[in-house]
KOLDRENPA-57739 format. One record per residue: y, z, x of N, C-alpha, C in turn. Coordinates in steps of 0.2 Angstrom, whole numbers, padded with zeros to 4 digits, always signed. Example, Ala and Ser with C-alpha at 12.3 -4.5 7.8 and 13.67 -1.06 7.14 Angstrom:
<mardos>
-0028+0039+0066-0022+0039+0062-0016+0039+0066/-0011+0035+0064-0005+0036+0068+0000+0039+0064/
</mardos>
This chain:
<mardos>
-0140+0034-0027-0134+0030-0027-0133+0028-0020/-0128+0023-0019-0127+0019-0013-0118+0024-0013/-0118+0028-0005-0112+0028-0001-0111+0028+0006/-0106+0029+0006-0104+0030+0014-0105+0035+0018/-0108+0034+0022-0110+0041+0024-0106+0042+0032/-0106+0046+0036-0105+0047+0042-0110+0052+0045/-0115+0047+0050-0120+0048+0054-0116+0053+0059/-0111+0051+0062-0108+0052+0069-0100+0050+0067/-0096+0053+0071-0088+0052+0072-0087+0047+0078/-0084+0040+0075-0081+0037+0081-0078+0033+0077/-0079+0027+0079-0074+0022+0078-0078+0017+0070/-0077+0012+0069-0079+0009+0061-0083+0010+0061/-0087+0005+0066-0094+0005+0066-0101+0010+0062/-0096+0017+0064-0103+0025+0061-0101+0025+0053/-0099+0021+0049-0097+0019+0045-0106+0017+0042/-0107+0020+0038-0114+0019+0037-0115+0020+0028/-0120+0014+0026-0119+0012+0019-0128+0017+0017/-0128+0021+0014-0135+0023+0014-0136+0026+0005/-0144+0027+0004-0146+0028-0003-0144+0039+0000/-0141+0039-0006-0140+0047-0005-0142+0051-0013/-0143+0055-0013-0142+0061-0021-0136+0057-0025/-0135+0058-0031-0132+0058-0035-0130+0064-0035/-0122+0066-0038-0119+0071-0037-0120+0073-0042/-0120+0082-0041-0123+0086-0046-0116+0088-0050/-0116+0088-0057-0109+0086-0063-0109+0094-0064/-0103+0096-0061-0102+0103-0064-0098+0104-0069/-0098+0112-0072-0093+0112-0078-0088+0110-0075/-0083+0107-0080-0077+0105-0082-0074+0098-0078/-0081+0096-0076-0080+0090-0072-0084+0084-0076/-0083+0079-0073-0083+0070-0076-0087+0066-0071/-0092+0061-0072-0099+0059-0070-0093+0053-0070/-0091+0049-0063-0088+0043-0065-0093+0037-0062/-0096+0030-0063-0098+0025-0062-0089+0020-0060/-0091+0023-0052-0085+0020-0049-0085+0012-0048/-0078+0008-0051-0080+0001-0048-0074-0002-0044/-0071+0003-0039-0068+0003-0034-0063+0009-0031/-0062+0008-0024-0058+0013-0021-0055+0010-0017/-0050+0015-0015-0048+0012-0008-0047+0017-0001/-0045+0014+0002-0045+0015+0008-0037+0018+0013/-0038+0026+0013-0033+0028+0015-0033+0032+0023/-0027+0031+0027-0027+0035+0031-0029+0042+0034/-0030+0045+0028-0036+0050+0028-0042+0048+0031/-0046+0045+0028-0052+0042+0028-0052+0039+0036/-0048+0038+0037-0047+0037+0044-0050+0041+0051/-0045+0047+0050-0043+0052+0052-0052+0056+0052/-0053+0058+0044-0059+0060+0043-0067+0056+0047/-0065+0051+0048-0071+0045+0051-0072+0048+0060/-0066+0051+0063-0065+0051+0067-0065+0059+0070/-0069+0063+0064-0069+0069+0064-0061+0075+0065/-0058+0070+0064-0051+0075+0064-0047+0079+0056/-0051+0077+0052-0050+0080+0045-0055+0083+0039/-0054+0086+0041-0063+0088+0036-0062+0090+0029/-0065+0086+0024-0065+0090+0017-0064+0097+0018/-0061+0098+0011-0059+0103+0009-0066+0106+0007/-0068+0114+0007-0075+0117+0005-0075+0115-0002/-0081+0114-0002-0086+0112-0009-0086+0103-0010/-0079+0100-0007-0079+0093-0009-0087+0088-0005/-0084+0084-0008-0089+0078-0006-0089+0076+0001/-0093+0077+0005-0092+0076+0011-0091+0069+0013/-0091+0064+0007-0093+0056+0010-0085+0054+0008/-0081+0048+0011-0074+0048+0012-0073+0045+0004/-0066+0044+0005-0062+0042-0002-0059+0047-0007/-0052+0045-0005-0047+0049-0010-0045+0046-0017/-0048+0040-0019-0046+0039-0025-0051+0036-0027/-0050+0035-0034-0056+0028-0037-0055+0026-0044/-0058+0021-0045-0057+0021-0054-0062+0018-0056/-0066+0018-0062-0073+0017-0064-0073+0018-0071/-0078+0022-0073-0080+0022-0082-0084+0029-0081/-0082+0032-0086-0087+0040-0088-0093+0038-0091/-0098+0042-0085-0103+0039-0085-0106+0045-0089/-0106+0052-0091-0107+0058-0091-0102+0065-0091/-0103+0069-0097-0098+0075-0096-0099+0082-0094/-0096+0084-0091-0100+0090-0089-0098+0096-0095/-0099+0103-0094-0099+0108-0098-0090+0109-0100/-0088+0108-0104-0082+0111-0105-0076+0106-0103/-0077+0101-0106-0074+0094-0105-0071+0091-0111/-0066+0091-0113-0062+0089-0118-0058+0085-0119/-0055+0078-0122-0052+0072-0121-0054+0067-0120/-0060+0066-0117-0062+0061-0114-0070+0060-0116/-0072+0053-0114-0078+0051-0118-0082+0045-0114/-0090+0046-0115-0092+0042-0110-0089+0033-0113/-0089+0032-0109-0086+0023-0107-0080+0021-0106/-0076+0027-0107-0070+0029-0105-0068+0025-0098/-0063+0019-0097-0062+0016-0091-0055+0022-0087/-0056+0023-0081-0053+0028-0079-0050+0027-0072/-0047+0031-0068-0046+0029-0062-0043+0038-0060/-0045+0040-0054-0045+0049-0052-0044+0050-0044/-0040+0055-0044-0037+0058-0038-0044+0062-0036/-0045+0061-0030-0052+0066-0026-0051+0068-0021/-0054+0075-0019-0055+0078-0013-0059+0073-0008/-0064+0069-0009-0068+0066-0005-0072+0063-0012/-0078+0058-0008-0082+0053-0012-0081+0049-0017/-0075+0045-0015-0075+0039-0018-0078+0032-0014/-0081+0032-0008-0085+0028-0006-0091+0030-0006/-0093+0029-0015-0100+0030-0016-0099+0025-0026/-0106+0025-0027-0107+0023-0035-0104+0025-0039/-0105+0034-0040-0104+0038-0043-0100+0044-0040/-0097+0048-0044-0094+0053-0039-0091+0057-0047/-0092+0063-0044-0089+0070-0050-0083+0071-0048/-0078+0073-0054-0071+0074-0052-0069+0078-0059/-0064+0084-0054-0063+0087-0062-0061+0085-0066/-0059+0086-0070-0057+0081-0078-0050+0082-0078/-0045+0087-0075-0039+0086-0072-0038+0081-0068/-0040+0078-0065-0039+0075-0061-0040+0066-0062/-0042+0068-0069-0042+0059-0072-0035+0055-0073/-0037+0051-0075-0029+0047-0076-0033+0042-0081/-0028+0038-0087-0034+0032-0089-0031+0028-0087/-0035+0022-0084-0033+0016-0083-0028+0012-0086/-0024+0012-0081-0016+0008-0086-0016+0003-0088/-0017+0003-0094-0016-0007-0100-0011-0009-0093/-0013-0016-0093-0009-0022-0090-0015-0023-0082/-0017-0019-0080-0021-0019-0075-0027-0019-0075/-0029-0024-0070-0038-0023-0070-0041-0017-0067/-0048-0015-0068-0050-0008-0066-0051-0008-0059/-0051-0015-0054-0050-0012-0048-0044-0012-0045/-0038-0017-0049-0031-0015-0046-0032-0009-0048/-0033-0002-0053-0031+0006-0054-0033+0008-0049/-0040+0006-0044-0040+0011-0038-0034+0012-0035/-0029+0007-0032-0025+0009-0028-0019+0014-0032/-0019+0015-0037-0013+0019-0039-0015+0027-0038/-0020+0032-0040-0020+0038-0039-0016+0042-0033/-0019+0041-0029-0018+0045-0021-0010+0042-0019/-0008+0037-0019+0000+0034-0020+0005+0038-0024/+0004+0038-0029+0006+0039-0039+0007+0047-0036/+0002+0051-0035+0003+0058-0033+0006+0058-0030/+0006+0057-0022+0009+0058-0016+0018+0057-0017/+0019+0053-0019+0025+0052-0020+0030+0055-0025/+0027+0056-0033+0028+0061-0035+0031+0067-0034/+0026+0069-0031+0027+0076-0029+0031+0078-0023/+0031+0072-0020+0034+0075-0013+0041+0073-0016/+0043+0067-0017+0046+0063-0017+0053+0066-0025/+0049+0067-0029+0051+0068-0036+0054+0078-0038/+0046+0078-0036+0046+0085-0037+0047+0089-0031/+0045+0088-0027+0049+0093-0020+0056+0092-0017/+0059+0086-0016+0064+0085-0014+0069+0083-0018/+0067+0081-0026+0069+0082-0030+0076+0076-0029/+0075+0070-0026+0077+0064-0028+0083+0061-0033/+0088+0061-0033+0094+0061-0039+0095+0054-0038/+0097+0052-0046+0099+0044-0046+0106+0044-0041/+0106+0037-0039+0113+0039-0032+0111+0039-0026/+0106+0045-0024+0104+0049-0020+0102+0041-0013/+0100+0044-0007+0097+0039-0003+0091+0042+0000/+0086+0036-0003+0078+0038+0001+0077+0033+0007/+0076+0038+0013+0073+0033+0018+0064+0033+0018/+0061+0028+0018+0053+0029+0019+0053+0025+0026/+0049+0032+0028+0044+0027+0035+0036+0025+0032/+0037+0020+0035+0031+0014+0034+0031+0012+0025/+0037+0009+0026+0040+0006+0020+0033+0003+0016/+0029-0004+0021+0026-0009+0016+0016-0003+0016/+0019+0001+0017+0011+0005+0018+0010+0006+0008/+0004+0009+0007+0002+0009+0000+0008+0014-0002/+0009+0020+0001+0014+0024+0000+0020+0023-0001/+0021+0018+0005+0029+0015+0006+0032+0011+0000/+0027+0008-0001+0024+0003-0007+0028+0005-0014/+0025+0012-0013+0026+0014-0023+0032+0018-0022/+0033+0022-0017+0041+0024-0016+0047+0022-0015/+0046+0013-0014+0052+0012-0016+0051+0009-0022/+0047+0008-0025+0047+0002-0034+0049+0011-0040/+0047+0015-0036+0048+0022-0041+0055+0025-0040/+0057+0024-0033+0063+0027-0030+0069+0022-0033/+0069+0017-0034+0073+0009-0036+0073+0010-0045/+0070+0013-0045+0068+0013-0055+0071+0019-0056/+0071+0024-0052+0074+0031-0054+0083+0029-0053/+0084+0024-0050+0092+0023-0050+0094+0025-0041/+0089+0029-0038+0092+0027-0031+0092+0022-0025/+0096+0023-0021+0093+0017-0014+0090+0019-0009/+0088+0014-0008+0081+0014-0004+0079+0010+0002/+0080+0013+0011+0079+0009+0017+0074+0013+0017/+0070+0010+0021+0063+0009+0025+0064+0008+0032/+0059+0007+0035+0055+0006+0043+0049+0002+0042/+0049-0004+0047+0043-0007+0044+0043-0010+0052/+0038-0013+0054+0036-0016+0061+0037-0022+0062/+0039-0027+0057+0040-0034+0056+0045-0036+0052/+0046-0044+0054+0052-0047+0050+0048-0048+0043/+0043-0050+0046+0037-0050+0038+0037-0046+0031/+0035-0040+0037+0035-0033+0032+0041-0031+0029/+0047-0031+0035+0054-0033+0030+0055-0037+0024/+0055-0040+0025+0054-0048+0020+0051-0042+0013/+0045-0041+0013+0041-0037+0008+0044-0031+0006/+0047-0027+0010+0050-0022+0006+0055-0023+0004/+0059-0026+0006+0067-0026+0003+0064-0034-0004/+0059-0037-0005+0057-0040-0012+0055-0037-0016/+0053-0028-0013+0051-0024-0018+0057-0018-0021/+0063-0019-0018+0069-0016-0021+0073-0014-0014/+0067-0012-0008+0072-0010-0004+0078-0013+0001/+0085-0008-0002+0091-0012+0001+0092-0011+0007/+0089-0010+0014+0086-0012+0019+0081-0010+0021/+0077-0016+0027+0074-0015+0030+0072-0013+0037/+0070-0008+0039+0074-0008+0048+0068-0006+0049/+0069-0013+0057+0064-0014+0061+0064-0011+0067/+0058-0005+0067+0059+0001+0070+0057-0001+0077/+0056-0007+0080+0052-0011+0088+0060-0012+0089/+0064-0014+0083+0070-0018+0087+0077-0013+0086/+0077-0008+0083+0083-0007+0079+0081+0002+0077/+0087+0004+0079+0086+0013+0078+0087+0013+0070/+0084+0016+0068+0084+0018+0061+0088+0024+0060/+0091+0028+0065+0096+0031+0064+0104+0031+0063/+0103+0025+0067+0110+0021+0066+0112+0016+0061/+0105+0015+0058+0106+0009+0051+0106+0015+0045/+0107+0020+0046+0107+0024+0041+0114+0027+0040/+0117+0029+0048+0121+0031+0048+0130+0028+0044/+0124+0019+0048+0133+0013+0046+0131+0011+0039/+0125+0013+0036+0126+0009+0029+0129+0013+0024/+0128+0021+0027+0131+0028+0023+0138+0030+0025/+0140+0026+0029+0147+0029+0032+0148+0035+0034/+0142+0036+0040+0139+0042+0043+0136+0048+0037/+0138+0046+0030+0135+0050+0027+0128+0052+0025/+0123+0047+0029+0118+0049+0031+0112+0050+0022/+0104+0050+0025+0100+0049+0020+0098+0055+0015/+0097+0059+0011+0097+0060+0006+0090+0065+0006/+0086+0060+0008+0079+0063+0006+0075+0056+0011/+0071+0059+0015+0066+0056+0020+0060+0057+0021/+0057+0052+0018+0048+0052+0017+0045+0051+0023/+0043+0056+0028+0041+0053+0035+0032+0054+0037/+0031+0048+0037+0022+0047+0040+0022+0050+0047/+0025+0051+0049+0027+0050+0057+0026+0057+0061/+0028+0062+0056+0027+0067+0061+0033+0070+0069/+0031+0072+0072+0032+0077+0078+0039+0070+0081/+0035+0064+0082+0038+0056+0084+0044+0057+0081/+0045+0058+0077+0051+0057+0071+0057+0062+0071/+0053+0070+0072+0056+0072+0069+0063+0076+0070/+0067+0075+0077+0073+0077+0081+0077+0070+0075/+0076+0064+0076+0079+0057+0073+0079+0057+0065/+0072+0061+0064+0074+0063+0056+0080+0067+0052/+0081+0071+0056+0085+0079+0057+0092+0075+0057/+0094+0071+0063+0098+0067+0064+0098+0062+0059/+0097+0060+0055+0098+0056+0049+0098+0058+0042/+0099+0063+0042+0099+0069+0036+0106+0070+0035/+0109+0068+0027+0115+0069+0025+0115+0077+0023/+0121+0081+0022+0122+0086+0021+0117+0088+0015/+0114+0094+0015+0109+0096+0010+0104+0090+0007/+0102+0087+0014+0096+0083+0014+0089+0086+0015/+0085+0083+0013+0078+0087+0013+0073+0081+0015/+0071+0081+0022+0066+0081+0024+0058+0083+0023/+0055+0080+0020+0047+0079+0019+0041+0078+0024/+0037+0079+0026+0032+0077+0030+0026+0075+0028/+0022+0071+0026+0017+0071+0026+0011+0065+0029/+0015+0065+0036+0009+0062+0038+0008+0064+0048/+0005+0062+0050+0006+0065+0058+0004+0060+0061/+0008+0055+0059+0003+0048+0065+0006+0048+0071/+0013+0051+0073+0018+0053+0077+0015+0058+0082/+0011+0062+0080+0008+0068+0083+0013+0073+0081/+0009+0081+0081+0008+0087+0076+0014+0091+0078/+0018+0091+0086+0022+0095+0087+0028+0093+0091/+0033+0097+0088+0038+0093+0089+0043+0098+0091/+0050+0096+0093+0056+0101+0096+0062+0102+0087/+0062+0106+0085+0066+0107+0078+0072+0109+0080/+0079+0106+0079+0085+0109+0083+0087+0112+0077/+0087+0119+0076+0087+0123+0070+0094+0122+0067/+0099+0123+0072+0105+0123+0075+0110+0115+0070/+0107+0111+0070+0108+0102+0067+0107+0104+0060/+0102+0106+0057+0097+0109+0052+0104+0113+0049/+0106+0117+0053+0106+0123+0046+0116+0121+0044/+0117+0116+0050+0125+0114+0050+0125+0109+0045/+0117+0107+0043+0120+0102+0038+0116+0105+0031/+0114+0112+0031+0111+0114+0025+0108+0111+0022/+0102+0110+0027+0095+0102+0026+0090+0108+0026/+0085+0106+0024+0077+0107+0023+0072+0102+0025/+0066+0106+0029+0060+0103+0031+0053+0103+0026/+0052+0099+0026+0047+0101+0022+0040+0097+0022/+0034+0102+0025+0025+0099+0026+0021+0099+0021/+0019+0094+0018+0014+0095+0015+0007+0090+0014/+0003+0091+0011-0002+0088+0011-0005+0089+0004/-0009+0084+0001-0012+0085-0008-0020+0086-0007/-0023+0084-0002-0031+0084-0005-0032+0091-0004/-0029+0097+0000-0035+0102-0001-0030+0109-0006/-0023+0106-0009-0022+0107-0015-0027+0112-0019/-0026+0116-0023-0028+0119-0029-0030+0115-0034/-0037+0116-0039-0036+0111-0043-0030+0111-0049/-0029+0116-0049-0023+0117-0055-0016+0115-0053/-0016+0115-0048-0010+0109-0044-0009+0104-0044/-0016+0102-0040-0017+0094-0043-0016+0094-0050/-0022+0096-0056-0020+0094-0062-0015+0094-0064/-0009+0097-0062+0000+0099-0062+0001+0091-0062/+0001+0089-0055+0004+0083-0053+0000+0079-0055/-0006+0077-0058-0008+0071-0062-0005+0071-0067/-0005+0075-0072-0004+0077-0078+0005+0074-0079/+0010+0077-0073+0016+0075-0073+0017+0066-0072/+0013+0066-0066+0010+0059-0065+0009+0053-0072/+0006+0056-0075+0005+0051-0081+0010+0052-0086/+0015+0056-0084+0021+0057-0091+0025+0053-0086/+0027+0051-0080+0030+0049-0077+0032+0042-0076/+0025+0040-0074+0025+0035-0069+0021+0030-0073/+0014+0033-0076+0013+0029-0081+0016+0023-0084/+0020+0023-0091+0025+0020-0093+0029+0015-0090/+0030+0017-0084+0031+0012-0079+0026+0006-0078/+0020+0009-0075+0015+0004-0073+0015+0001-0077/+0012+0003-0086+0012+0000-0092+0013-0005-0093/+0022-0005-0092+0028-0008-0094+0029-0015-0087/+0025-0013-0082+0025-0021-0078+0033-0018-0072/+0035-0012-0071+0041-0010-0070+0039-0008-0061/+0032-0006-0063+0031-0004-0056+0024-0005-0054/+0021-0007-0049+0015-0011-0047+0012-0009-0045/+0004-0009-0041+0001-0006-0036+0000-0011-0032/+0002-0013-0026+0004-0020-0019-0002-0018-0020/-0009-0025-0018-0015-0023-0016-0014-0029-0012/-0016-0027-0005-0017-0033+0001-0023-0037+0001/-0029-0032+0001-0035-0035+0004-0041-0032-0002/-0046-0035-0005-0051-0033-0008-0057-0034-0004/-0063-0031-0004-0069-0030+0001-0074-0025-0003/-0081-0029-0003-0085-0026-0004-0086-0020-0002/-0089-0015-0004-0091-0006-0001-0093-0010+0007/-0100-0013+0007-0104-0016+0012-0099-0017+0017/-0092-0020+0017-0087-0020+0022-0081-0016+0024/-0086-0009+0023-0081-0003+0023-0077-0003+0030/-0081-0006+0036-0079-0004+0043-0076-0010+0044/-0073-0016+0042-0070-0022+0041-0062-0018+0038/-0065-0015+0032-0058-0012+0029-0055-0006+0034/-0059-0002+0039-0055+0002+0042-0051-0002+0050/-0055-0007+0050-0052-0011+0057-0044-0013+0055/-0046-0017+0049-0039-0018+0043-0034-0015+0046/-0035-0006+0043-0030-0003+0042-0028+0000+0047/-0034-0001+0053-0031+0002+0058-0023-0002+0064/-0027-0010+0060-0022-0015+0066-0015-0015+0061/-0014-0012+0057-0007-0012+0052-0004-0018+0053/-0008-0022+0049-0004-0029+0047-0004-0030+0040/-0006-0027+0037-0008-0024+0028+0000-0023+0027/+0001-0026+0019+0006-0022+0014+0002-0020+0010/+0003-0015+0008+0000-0010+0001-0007-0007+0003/-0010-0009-0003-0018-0007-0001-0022-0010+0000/-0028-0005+0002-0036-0009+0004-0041-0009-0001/-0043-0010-0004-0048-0010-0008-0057-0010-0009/-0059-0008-0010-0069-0006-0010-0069-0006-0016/-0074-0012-0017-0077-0012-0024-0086-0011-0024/-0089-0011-0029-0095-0007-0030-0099-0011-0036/-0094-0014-0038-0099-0019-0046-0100-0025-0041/
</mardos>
């Protein structure tokens, strides 16, 4: 089969398209014939050797995909070859084919084509969980997201806006303004020109944000603390800020806030399955229903994988990237 392979760590370029093995189909996992993924800032990070598969995953990039069940492995129930699908991965969705436990499916949502379902997995999780289930989000409530128009940003506020809460962002442009606050959110703050902690503080009447989705990391996180309403709960799940920061425990504990780090690929399978399995009771119905979308910006053959990293590298994108294979 044709994937992505990494000769070498650097920049797009080692991005390299080659004939590899076919994945070998273990118990309780699914043979998918992928006909797209997409491209996430992992995949980044991983290209540049700063993130390594979790043990046993696919070492070739791609956290999500959606295709057709091509084959079933030992102890697989529910599902059936031709099956159109779309699945949360540890690694190797920038390939043909790729194994994925059978927890980790999702079927492709009626209303959408099979390559807009790439982008929903790795998004649909990530938010969920972080956003739903760890910080636990009340209608009323205020979510701030950082990198509002990003795939993440994308689906946190169309899910945040549906569950009844409001929802400011941080975006880099008047543009990506424009997009987010068309996608429900009731402000957009432009983080080049405007302290997002002070548009937090005048639109809440110092009562401050609720729950805070931060990509950002270490960069963030003193101004995070600082924009956190009483019994607010701060999230992290991205480090594009850089990894270490100064924590004023003292701000924290006056306003009986919480921090919270996490990350989903090297998760447990059975945690993942938790959060697909919740993911399809949840969010689903949504998609379905035309309620909540998956933004896709840009579509691109596999063969223009290194095209699609330059993409996301120059953050001029709303939503997602996409890699097709049919």
């Amino acid at each position: 089969m044709r994937a992505v392979t990494l000769p070498s760590y650097g920049g797009p370029e080692v991005l390299t398209v080659a004939d590899v093995p076919d994945p070998e189909l273990q118990p309780g996992e699914v043979l998918v014939d992928v006909v797209a993924t997409a491209v996430n800032r992992a995949d980044l990070l991983q290209r540049m050797g700063f993130y390594e598969p979790p043990p046993g995953a696919s070492r070739f990039p791609g956290l999500e995909c959606s295709g057709r069940i091509a084959a079933l492995g030992a102890d697989v129930a529910g599902w059936q070859v031709g099956d159109e699908v779309c699945a949360l991965l540890s690694g190797g969705g920038y390939a043909e084919r790729v194994a994925v436990p059978a927890g980790q499916l999702l079927p492709a949502p009626a209303g959408l084509s099979l390559v807009e379902a790439a982008g929903l997995p790795e998004v649909a999780c990530t938010v969920w969980s972080n956003v739903f289930q760890l910080a636990a989000l009340q209608p009323g409530e205020l979510l701030l997201v950082h990198g509002g128009t990003s795939g993440i940003g994308t689906m946190a506020i169309q899910l945040a806006v549906r569950h009844g809460a409001r929802v400011l962002c941080t975006v880099g442009s008047p543009e990506k303004a424009a997009r987010a606050e068309e996608l429900g959110a009731e402000r957009a703050v432009r983080y080049r020109d405007e302290d997002f902690v002070e548009v937090v503080r005048s639109l809440t009447r110092g009562g401050g944000a609720d729950v805070v989705l931060d990509n950002m990391g270490a960069k963030y996180l003193a101004r995070n603390v600082s924009a956190l309403a009483t019994g607010g709960r701060l999230v992290v799940i991205g480090l594009q800020g850089g990894t270490k920061g100064e924590l004023d425990l003292a701000a924290l504990l006056g306003k009986r806030a919480s921090v919270h780090a996490t990350s989903l690929r090297a998760r447990p399978l059975d945690e993942k399955a938790a959060i697909v399995e919740a993911v399809l009771a949840a969010v689903w119905p949504a998609v379905e229903a035309g309620e909540v979308r998956p933004v896709v910006d840009t579509v691109l053959p596999l063969e223009q994988v290194a095209d699609a990293h330059r993409l996301m590298e120059g953050s001029t994108h709303v939503g997602k990237i996409l890699l097709t294979l049919d």
